[in-house]
C-alpha positions as CSV (number, residue, x, y, z in Angstrom):
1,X,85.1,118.7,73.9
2,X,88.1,118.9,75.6
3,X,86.0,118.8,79.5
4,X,84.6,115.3,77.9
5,X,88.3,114.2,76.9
6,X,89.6,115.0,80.4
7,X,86.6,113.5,82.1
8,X,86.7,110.4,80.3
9,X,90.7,110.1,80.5
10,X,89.2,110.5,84.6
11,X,86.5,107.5,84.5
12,X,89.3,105.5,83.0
13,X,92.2,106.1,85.4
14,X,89.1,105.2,88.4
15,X,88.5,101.7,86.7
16,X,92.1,100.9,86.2
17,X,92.2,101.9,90.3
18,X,88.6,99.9,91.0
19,X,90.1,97.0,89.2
20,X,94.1,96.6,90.4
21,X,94.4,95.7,94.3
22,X,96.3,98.1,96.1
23,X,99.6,95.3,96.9
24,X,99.4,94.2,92.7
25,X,99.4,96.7,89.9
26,X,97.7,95.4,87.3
27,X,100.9,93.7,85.0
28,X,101.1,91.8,88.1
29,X,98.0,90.0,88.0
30,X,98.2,89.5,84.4
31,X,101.4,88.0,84.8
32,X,100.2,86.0,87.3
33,X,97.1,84.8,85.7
34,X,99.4,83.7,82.5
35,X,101.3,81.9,84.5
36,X,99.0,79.8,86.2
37,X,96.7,79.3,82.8
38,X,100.1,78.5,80.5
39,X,103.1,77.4,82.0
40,X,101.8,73.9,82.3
41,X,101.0,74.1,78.6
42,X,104.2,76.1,77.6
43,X,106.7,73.2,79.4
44,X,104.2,70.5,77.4
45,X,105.1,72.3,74.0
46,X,108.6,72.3,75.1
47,X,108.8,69.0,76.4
48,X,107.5,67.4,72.6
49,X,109.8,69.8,71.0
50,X,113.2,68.9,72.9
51,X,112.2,65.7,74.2
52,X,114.0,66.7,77.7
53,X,111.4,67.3,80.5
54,X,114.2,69.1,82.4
55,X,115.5,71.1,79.7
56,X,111.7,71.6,78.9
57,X,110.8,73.5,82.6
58,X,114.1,75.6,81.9
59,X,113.2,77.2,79.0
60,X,109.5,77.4,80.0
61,X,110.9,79.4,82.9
62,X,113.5,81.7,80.6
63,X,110.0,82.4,79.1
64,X,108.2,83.6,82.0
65,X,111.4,85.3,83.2
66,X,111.3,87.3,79.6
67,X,107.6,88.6,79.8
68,X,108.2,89.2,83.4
69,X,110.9,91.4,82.3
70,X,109.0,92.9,79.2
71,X,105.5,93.5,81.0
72,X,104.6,95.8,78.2
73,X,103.9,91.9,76.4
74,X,101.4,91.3,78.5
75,X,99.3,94.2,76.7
76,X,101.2,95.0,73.5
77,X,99.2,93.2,70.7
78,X,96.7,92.4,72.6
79,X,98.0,88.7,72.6
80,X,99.8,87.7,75.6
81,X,99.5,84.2,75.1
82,X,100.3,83.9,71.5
83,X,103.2,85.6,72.7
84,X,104.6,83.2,74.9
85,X,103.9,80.6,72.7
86,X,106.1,82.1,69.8
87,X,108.9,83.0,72.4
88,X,109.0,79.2,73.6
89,X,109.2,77.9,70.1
90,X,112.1,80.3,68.9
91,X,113.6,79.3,72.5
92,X,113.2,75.5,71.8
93,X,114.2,75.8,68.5
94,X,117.1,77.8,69.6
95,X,118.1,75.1,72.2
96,X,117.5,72.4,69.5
97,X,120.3,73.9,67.7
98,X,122.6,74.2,70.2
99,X,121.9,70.7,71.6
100,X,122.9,69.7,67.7
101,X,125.7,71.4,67.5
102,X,126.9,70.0,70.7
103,X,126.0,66.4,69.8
104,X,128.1,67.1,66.4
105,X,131.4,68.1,68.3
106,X,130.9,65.0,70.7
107,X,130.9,62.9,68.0
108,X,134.2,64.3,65.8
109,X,135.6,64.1,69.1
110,X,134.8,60.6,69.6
111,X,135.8,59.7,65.6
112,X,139.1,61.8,66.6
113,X,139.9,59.9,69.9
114,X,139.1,56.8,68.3
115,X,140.9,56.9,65.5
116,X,143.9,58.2,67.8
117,X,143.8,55.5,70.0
118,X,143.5,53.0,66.6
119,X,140.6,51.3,68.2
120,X,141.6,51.5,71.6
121,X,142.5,47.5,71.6
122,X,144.7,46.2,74.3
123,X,146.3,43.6,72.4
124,X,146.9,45.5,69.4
125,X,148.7,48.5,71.5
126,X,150.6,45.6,72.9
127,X,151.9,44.5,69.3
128,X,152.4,48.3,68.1
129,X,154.5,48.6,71.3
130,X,156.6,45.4,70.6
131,X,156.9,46.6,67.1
132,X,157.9,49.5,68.1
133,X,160.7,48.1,70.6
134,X,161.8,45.3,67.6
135,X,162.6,49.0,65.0
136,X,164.5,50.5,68.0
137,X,166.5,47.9,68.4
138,X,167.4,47.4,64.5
139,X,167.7,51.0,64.3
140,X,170.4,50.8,67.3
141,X,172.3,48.0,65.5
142,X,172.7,50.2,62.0
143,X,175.4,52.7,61.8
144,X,174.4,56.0,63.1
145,X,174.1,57.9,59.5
146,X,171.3,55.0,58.2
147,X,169.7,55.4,61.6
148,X,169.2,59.3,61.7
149,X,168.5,59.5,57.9
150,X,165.6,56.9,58.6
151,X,164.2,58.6,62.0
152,X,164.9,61.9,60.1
153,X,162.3,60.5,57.0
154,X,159.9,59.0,59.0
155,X,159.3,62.4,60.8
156,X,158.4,63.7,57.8
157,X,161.7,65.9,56.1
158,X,162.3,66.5,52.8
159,X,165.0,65.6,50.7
160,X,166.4,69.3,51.1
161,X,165.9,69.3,54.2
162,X,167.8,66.1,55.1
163,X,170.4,67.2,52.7
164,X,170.6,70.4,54.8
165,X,170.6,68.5,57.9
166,X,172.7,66.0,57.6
167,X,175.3,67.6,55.3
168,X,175.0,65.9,52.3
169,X,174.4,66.9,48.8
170,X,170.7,66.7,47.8
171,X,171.4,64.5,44.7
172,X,172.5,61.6,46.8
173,X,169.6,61.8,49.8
174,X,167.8,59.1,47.5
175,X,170.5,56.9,47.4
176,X,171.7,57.3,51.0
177,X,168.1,56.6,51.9
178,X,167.6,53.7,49.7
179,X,170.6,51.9,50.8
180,X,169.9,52.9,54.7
181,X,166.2,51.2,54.1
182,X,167.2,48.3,52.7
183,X,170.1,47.7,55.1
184,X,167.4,48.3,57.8
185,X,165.1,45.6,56.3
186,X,168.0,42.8,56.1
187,X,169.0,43.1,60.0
188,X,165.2,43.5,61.2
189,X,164.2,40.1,59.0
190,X,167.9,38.6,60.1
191,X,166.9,39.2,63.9
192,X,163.0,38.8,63.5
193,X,162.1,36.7,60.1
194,X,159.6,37.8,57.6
195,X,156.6,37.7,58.9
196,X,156.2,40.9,60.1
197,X,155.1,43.3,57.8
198,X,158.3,46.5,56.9
């Protein structure tokens, strides 16, 4: 039994040897054949799936590249082909996920830019500038407490911490603010009438 084992292990070696040319083991014409019979195919089943031609021959390539790399595809199930198929699907799948999460940033970046830039429209950054100019002024003409206890608000401080700040007790920030808004509304309606809106 074990002269019939050797003998046939023998036969088999010879027919892998009769079969493989000399310059291409055998994983080599496999690959090859693959190649030629499915990479048209393979860059067809990408191309419906991404809807990018380009992007389409680049993963059919990343595929090739793969079993090229894993030749022990080419005759592990038995399926060679169904293997490349399912490796090109996760691969398109996987670059269809990328490709939306990429289009999501784009897009919050856009929102986030627009909305920075208020619309982005010439004439309006023309009137935020002049408005801006017209409170400079007015806050130039008030007397330097109403002025820093304004900017001081408008950045965003709390009444503690203007009370800290500017040295004043926090039970009168309301008051000192109150009377520092309204004083600032009289002299930008004296110098610019009431049209604008405070």
């Amino acid at each position: 039994m074990s002269g019939f084992s050797s003998s046939s292990q023998g036969l088999a070696y010879a027919m892998d040897e009769e079969q493989a040319s000399p310059a291409q083991p055998p994983a080599e014409v496999l690959f090859e054949r693959l190649f030629l019979e499915k990479y048209a195919l393979i860059v067809s089943m990408l191309f419906r799936l991404t809807g990018d031609r380009m992007r389409a021959e680049e993963l059919a390539n990343e595929v090739f590249l793969k079993l090229y790399r894993q030749p022990v595809a080419l005759r592990g199930d038995g399926n060679p082909g169904g293997w490349l198929y399912r490796t090109a699907l996760n691969l398109g799948i996987d670059a269809l996920r990328a490709h939306s999460r990429r289009k999501q940033y784009e897009q919050e970046a856009a929102r986030h830019l627009l909305r920075s830039q208020e619309a982005g429209n010439p004439l309006d950054e023309v009137l935020r500038a002049e408005r801006r100019d017209r409170v400079r002024l007015v806050l130039a003409a008030l007397k330097p407490s109403q002025a820093q206890i304004l900017v001081l608000r408008h950045s965003g401080f709390s009444y503690k911490e203007l009370a800290q700040i500017l040295g004043l007790a926090p039970g009168s920030i309301g008051t000192v603010l109150a009377r520092a808004e309204a004083e600032f509304q009289r002299r930008y309606l004296e110098l610019y009438g009431n049209e604008e809106e405070l």
